[in-house]
C-alpha positions in Angstrom: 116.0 -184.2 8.8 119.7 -184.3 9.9 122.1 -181.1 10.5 123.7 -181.7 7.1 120.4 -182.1 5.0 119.1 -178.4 6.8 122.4 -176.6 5.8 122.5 -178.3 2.4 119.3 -176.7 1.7 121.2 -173.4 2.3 124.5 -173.3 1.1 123.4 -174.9 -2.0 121.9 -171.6 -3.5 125.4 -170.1 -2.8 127.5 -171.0 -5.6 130.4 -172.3 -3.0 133.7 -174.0 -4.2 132.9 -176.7 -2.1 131.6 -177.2 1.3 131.9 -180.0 4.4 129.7 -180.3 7.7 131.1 -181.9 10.5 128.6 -182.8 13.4 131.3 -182.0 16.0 135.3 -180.8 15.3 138.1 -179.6 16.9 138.6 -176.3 14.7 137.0 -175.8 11.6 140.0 -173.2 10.6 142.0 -176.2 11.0 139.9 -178.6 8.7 139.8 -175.5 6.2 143.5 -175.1 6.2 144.0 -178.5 5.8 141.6 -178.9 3.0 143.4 -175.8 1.4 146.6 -177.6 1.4 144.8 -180.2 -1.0 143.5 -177.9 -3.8 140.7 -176.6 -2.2 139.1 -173.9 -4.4 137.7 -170.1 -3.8 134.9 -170.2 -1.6 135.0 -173.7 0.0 133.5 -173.7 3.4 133.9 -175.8 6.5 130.7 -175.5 8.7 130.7 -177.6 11.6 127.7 -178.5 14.3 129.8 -178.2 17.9 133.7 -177.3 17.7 136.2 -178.7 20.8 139.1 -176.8 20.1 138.3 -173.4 18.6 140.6 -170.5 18.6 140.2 -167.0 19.1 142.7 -163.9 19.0 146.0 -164.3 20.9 145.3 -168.4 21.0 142.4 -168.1 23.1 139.7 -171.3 23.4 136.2 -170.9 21.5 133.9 -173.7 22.3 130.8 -174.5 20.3 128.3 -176.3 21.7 126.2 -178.6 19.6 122.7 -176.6 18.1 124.1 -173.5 19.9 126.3 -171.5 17.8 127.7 -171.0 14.2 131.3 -172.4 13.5 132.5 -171.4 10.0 135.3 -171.2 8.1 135.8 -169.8 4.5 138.3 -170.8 2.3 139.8 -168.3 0.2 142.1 -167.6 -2.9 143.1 -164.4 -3.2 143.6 -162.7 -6.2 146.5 -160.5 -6.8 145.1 -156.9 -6.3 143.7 -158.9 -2.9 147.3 -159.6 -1.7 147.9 -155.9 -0.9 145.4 -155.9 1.7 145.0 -159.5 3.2 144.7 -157.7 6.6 140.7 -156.4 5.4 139.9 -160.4 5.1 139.1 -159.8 9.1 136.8 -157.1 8.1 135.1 -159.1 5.6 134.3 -161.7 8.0 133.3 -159.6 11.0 131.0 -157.2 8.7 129.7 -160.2 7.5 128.1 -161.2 10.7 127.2 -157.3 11.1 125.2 -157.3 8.1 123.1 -160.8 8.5 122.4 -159.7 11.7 120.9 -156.3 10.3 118.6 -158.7 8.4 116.9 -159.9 11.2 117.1 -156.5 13.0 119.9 -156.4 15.1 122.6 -153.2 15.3 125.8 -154.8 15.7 129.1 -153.3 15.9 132.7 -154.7 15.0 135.2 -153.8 18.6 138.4 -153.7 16.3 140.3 -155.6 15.5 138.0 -158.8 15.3 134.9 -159.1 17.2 130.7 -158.5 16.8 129.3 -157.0 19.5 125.6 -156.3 20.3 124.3 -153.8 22.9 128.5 -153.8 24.0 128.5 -157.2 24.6 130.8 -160.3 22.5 128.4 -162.2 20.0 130.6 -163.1 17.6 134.6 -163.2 16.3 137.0 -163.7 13.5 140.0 -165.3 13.1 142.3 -165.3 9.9 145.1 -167.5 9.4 146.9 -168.4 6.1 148.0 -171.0 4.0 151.5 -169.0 3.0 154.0 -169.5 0.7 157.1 -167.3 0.9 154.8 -163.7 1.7 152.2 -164.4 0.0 149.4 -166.7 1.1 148.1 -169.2 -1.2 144.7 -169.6 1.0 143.2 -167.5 3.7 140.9 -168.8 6.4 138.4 -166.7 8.0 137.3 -168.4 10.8 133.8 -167.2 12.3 131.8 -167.9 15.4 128.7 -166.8 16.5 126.5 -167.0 19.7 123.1 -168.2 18.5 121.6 -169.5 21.7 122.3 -168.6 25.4 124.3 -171.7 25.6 126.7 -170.5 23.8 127.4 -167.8 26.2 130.3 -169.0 28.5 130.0 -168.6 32.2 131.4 -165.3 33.8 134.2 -167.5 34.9 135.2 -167.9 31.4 135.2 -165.2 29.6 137.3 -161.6 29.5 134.4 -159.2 29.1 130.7 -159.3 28.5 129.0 -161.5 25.9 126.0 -162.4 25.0 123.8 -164.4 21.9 121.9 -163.4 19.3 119.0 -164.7 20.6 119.1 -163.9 23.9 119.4 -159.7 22.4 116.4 -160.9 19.7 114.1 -162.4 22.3 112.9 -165.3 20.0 114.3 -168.4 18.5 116.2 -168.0 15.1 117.1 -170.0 12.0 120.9 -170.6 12.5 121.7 -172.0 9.1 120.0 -169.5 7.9 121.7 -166.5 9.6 124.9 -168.8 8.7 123.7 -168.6 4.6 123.6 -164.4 5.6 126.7 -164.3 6.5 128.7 -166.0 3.6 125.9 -164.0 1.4 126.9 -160.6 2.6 130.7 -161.4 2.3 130.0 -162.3 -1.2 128.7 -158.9 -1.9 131.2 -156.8 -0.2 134.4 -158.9 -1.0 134.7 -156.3 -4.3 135.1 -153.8 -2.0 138.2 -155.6 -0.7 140.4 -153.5 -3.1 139.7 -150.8 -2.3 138.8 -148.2 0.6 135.7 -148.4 0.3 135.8 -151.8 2.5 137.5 -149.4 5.5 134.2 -146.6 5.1 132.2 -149.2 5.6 134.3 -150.5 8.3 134.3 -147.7 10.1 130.2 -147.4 9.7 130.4 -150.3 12.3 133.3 -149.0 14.2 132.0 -149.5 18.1 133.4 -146.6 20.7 134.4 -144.6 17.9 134.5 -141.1 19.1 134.4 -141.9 22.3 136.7 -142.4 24.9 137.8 -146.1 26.2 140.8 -147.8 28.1 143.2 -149.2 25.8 145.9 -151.8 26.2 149.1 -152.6 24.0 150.7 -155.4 24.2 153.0 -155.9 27.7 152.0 -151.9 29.0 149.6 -150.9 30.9 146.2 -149.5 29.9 145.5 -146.0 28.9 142.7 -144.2 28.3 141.9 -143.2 24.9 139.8 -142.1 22.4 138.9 -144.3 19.5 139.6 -142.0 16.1 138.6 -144.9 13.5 140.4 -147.6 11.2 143.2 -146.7 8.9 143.7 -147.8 5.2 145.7 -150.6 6.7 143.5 -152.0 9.3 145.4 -150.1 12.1 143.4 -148.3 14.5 143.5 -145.0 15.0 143.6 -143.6 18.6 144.2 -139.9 20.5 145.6 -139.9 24.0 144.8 -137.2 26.6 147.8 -135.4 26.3 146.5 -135.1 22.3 149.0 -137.1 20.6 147.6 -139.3 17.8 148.6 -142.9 17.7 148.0 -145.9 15.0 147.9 -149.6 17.1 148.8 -152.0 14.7 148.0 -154.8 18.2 146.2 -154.1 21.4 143.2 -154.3 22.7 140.2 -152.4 23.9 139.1 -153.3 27.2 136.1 -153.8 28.4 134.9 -154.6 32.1 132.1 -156.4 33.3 
């Protein structure tokens, strides 16, 4: 049984707009945004087996080695009450992953704004990117990818702080497509939520370092130490310095050292 037959198997019982498997790629965000700009409807999905040219946050690389991780990207049309908070799209993805992982007993955490952690360590990230038309976006693509195997893990070399698989936290072989049919589940259910702020309580559920205190880096100053408050209504994050003041990052990063 090929790659395409397995998945089929899945995804069929999802009620999807549409969806394509591509044994290897270079981005599935790409192939979904492309597809988008041809009529592709709510829901369509671009699943692909290993991925050349991903991209993360800040145009970072994400590989995808074939059989080792999940490359996904879901192909949205927002509806208008959605357009007032396009920015939650990233939490729908990452919580997602959070919640199929709950399924087969793992505690994960979303490190705002866009990764899945597990035991503090990268297992997964989201990317969002739009098909746009004036300010408004036609489409939106949330792009996810998720360590499934060890070899999905890059070497130390490679990466900015710790990762890990889900797998390699598990200690047993999983069902990939099947995590992968989780995931677009659970956004399903909570994409209702979108609206309203209930999506940004349940955010914050998952929050990782929240109440406690971690370096934090804007963009072109230095690191400062911080403590993580929680999310805002607008998917800013909420931070307190030492000296007490209360800030709102709308960019940055937290950092985390090996």
């Amino acid at each position: 049984m090929t790659e395409s037959d397995k998945l089929s198997g899945y995804l069929e019982a999802l009620h999807l707009g549409g969806w394509r498997f591509h044994e290897e790629i270079g981005s599935t965000n790409d192939s979904a945004q492309q597809w988008a700009s041809e009529g592709a409807p709510d829901w369509s999905v671009v699943v692909a087996d290993a991925q050349t040219n991903g991209r993360g946050r800040n145009g970072r690389q994400w590989i995808t080695q074939p059989g080792a991780a999940i490359a996904l990207s879901v192909i949205f049309r927002p509806a208008e009450i959605e357009l007032q908070s396009v920015s939650r799209f990233t939490a729908l993805g990452a919580l997602g992953v959070v919640h199929a992982l709950a399924r087969i007993g793992l505690k994960a955490e979303i490190k705002w704004p866009n990764d899945v952690l597990l035991a503090g360590r990268k297992t997964a990230g989201v990317l969002v990117e739009g098909e746009w038309q004036g300010e408004n976006p036609l489409a939106v693509i949330v792009g996810i990818g998720v360590n499934i195997t060890p070899d999905a893990v890059p070497g130390d070399a490679e990466i900015r702080y710790p990762a890990t698989s889900v797998e390699t936290m598990l200690g047993k072989r999983v069902d990939r497509w099947g995590i992968l049919s989780d995931v677009i589940r659970s956004m399903q259910k909570l994409r209702p939520l979108l609206s309203s702020d209930a999506i940004i309580e349940v955010w914050n559920q998952h929050l990782a370092f929240r109440d406690k205190w971690i370096m934090f880096k804007s963009a072109g100053q230095q690191a400062e130490r911080m403590c993580v408050e929680g999310v805002t209504r607008d998917g800013r994050l909420s931070l307190t310095r030492e000296d007490g003041e209360m800030i709102e990052a709308i960019a940055g990063e937290i950092v985390i050292t090996r």
